[in-house]
N, C-alpha and C positions, 0 to 999 in steps of 0.2 A: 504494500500500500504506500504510496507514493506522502509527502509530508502533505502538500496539500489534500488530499483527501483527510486525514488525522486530520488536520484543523480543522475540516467543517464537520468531523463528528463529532469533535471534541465541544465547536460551536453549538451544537445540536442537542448534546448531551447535558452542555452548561443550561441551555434554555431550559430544555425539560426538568430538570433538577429544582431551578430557581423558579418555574410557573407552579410546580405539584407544592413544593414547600410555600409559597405565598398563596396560594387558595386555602390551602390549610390552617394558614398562620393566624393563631385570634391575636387583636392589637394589646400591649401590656401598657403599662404608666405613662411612657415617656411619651409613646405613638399616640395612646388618648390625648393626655393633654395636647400636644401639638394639634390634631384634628380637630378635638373641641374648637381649640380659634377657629379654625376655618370655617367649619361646621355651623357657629353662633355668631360668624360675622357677616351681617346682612352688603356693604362696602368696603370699596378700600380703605375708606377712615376707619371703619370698624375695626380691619382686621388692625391695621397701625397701632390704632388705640388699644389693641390688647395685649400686640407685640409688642410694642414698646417699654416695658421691665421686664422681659426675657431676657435682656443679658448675653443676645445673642446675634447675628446676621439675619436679615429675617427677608430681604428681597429674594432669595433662591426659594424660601419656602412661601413667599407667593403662588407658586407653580402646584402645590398643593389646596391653596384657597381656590383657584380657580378650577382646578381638577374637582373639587368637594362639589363645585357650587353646578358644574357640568356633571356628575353624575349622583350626586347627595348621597352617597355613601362610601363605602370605604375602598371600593373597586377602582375609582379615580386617580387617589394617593399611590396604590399599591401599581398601577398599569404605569402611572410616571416613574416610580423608583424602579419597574422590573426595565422598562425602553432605558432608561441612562447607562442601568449595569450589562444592560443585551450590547445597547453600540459599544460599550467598554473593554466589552470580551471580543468584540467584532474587530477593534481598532488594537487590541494587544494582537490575536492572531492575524490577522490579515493585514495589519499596518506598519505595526512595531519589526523591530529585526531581532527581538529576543529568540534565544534559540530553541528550537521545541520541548526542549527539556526542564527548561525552563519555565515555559507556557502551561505547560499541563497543570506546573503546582500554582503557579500564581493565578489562572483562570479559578479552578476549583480552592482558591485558600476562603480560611478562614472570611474576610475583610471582602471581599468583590463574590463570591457564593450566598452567604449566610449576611452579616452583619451589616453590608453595606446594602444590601437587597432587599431580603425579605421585611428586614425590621427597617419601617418606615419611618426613615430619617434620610436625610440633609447630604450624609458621606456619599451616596449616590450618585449626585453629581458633583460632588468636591473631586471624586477619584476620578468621573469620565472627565470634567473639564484639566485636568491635573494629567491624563493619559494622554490627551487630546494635542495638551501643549505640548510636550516631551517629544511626539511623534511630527511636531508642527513648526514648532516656534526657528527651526533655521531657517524655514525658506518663508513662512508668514511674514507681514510686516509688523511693525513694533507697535503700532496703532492695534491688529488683532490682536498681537500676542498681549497686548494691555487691558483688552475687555475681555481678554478668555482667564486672564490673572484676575483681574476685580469680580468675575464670576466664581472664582475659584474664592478669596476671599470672604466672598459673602456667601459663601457656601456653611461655616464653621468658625466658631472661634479659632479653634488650631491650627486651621485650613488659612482663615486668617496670617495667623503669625507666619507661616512658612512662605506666604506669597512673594513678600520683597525680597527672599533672597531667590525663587522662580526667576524674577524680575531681573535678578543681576544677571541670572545663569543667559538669559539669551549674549550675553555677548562678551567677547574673547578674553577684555583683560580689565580690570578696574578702571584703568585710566579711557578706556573710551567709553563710558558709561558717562563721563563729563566734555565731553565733546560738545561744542556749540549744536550742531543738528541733532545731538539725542535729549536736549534740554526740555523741548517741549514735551517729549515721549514721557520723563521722568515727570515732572508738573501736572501731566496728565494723571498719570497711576497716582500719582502721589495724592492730589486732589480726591481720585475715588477711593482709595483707603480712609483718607480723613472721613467722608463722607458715612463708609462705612463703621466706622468707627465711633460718628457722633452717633448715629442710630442704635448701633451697637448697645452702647453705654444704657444702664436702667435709668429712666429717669427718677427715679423713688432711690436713693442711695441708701436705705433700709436695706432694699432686697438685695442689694449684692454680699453672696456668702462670705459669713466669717468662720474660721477656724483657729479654735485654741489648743493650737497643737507645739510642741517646740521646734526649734530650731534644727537639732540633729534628727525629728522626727522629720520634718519637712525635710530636708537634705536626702535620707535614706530612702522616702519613698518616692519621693522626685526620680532617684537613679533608679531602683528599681525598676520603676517601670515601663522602662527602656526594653529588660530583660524579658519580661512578663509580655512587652507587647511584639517581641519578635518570634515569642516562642506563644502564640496564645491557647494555652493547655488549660480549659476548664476543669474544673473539679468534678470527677466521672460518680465520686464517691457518693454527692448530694445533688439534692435538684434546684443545680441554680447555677445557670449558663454563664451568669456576669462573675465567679469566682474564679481564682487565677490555680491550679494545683502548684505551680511553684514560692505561691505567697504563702499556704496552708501547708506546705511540709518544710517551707525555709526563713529563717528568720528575714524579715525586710533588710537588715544591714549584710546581710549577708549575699541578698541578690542586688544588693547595691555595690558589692564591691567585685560580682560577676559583670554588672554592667559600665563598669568604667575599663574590666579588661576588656569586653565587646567592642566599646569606642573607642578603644585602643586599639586593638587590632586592626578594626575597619580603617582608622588612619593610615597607618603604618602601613596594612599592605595593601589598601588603593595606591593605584599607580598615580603619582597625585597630579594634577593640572586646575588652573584656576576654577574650572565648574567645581570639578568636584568637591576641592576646597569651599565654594562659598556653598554649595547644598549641603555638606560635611558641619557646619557654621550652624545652618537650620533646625538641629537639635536642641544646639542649648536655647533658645528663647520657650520653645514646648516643655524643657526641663526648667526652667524657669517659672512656666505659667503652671508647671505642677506645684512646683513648692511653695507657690503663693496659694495656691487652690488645693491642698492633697486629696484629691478622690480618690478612690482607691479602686475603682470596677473595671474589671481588666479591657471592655470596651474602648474606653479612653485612651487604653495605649496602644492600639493597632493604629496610631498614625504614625509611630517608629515602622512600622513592618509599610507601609505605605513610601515613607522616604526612602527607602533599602529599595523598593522598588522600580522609584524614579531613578535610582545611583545606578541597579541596573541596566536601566533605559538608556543612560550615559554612556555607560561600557559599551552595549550592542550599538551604541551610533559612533562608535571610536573616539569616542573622550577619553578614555580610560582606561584601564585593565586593573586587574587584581592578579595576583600569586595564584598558583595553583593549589596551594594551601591551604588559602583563603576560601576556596571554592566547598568545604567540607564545612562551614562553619554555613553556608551560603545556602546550601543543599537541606541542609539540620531543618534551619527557619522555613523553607518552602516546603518543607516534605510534611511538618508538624501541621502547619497551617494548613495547606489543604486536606489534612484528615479531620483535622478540626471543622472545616467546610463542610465538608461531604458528611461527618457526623451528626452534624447540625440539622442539616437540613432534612435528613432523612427522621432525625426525629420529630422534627417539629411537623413532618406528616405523620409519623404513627402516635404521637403526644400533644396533648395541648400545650400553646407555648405559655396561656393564660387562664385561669378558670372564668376571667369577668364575661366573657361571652355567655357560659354556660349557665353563669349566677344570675345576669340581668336575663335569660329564660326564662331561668324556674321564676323568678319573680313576676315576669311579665304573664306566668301560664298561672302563679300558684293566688299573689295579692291581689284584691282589687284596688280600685283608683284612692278612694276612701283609706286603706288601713295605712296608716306613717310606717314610715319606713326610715330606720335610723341607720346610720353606720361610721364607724370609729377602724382607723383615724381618717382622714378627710381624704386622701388619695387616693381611697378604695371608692367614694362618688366620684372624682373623675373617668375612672373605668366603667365603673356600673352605670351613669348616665350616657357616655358614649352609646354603648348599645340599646339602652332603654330609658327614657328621658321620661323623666315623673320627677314627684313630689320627697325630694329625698332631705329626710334631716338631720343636724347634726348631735350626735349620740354625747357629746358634752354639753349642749346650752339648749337641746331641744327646739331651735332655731332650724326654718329652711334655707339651704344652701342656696345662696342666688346668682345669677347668672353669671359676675364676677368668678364665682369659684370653680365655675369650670375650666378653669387654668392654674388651680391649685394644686401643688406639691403638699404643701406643708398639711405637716401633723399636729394633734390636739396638743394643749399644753399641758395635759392634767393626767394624772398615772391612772392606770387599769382603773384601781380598784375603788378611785373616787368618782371615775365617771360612771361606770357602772352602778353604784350607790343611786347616783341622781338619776341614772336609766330608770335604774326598778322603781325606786321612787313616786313613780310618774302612775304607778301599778298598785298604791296606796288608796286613791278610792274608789268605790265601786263603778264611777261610772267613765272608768277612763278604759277605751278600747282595745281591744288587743293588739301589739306592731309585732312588725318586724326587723331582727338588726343583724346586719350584716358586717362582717369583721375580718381581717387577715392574719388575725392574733390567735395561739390557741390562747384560750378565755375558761377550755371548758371547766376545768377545777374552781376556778374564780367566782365561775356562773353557778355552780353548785351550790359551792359555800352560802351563798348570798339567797339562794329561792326556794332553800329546802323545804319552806313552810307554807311559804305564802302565792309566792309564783309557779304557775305548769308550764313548761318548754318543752317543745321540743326541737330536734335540733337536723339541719340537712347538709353536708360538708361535699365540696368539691374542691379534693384533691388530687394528685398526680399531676401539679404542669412543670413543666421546664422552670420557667420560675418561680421558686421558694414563695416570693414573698405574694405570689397572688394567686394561693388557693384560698379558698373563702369559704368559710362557714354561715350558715343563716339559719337563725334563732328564730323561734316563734314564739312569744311571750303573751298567757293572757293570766288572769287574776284567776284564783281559785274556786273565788266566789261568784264571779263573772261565769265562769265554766259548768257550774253547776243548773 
């Protein structure tokens, strides 16, 4: 079989993979909230007005408001993110000069299969516009190669930061980057990073995350996750895809002092010339925005195994070369990742990747319109109203959620066992109805303790998804005397 034919089965193979896992795929937290905007913003001011304290790019995920609003469901979102990753694998095999060995792991990796794909977010077109350029930006003019960068930009915060040094890479040597006829080129990008940048920014400076973590704490997991995102090895052991298996059997200082040998090596044995030096450069500002921000979900750092990509790209257009020695380190990271792809995605057809699809069912077959419906903590209503949009309210203040909070993250401030108290509470006289509450916590010991007497429940749990944190229990609480 000739290599051209292998790419177009390999092309063939990628689709069918990435279409059977996205039918299958229920949306989790981060996909809800993101759709919610879209979904509840009747304009463009709308959507603005509600992106605007996301804290994040948000013209690329335009393309989502407008996909929602063309098909009002979730089939929109998901048919934009499957075309970006489709032309992406189209423009690696049939564009790129990687060489087929290469291709196989990086089509099927972890980041352009699974993560960049099926779970609908923003990296989708961060990676095609990011592939697009690499295979383009010599012969493009510096006018496209500047709006396929400010697309790239506002694609991601991360995606963000790496863009200026893209920028430099189109051309041969520092010194002509300030050349009279490339001034305006530079004023131009320069201008639409600012731009994106004010947007960017929350304007509520409440909401921008804080973390009280120290100093060597920030440092170690900064480097870390360098390692963690070259190598993206979830934890087989438990159900929860965003865990990294080499955080959970190694100490963080420990894969932090694996990842400064990694960027050592990659130095040392790239054959070095000015691109690869300043893309080589594009790490530390990401290892930067980790230390200021330590997240810790090993999602976030698949944009290390993204720039190892692009350095590829470099090599196969003869920028470059590496040692042959280096090729065993190079091999490791593609060969991990696409098993990680391909594991992924086959489970998240035999598994759900979220139980909120199957909760807002039972809800929508089992409540009526009439009974309240509570649930703790507040980022289990942005999932559940995604799918089923009612009357949902909040299990600390007995308060309904309002439109506002369908872009909520955040959790109640108040422990188990006192909102619970004012839960039942509510179950004190006779003529208060029976609800339902719905939760992501086990609870059930706590709920015991608390209704041995007074309260009947019963109880209906969907478990088994990919994600830990959102299988979901649903209570059915009525008075004893009411029951009777």
């Amino acid at each position: 079989m000739s290599k051209k034919h292998i790419k177009i089965l390999l092309f063939f193979l990628f689709i069918s993979l990435v279409l059977c896992s996205s039918f299958f795929h229920e949306l989790w937290l981060d996909e809800a909230h993101r759709l919610n905007i879209s979904k509840n913003s009747n304009s463009f001011f709308d959507y603005y007005n509600n992106m605007k304290n996301e804290g994040e790019p948000w013209l690329v995920e335009f393309f989502y408001f407008i996909s929602y609003k063309l098909y009002d469901s979730d089939i929109g979102p998901k048919l934009i993110n499957l075309s970006f990753s489709i032309i992406t694998a189209y423009l690696l095999l049939f564009r790129s000069k990687l060489p087929l060995s290469i291709l196989v792991f990086v089509v099927f990796s972890y980041n352009l299969a699974f993560e960049y794909t099926v779970l609908v977010r923003t990296y989708s077109f961060a990676f095609c516009f990011v592939i697009l350029y690499f295979i383009n930006y010599e012969t493009s003019s510096r006018l496209r190669n500047s709006i396929v960068l400010l697309l790239i930009a506002n694609s991601h915060n991360l995606f963000f930061m790496l863009a200026p040094f893209l920028f430099l890479i189109q051309f041969n040597n520092l010194k002509s980057v300030f050349k009279g006829r490339e001034i305006k080129h530079i004023l131009f990008f320069g201008a639409g990073m600012l731009v994106t940048l004010y947007f960017s920014t929350p304007k509520n400076a409440h909401l921008i995350p804080r973390f009280d973590v120290s100093f060597a704490a920030r440092l170690t997991h900064s480097l870390s996750g360098f390692t963690i995102g070259l190598f993206p090895l979830s934890n087989f052991t438990i159900s929860d895809w965003n865990s990294s298996l080499l955080s959970d059997i190694l100490l963080r200082r420990y894969i932090a002092l694996i990842s400064i040998g990694l960027l050592t090596v990659i130095y040392f044995q790239c054959k070095k010339t000015y691109k690869t030096s300043v893309l080589f450069l594009g790490f530390f500002p990401i290892l930067l925005f980790y230390f200021i921000f330590p997240i810790s979900a090993m999602r976030y750092f698949t944009i290390y195994y993204t720039i190892i990509v692009t350095l590829l790209l470099l090599i196969a257009n003869g920028n470059s070369g590496f040692n042959k020695t280096f090729s065993y380190l190079i091999y490791s990271s593609l060969f991990i990742s696409s098993v990680s792809g391909v594991y992924f995605c086959i489970k998240d057809i035999i598994k759900p990747f979220s139980q909120s699809k199957n909760t807002a069912s039972y809800l929508r077959s089992n409540s009526k319109s009439a009974d309240p419906v509570y649930v703790y903590p507040q980022s289990v209503y942005t999932t559940l109203n995604h799918y089923y949009e009612r009357n949902y309210l909040d299990a600390t203040t007995g308060s309904p959620f309002t439109l506002s909070c369908l872009t909520c993250y955040g959790d109640a401030n108040s422990t188990e066992s006192v909102f619970i108290d004012h839960l039942l509470k509510r179950l004190g006289e006779n003529k208060t109805p029976p609800f339902y509450f719905v939760t992501n916590r086990n609870l059930d010991s706590l709920i015991n303790s608390k209704t041995k007497n007074t309260i009947f429940s019963t109880k209906t749990a969907f478990y088994g998804s990919i994600n830990k944190f959102e299988n979901y229990t649903v209570y059915y609480f009525q008075n004893k005397l009411n029951n009777k």
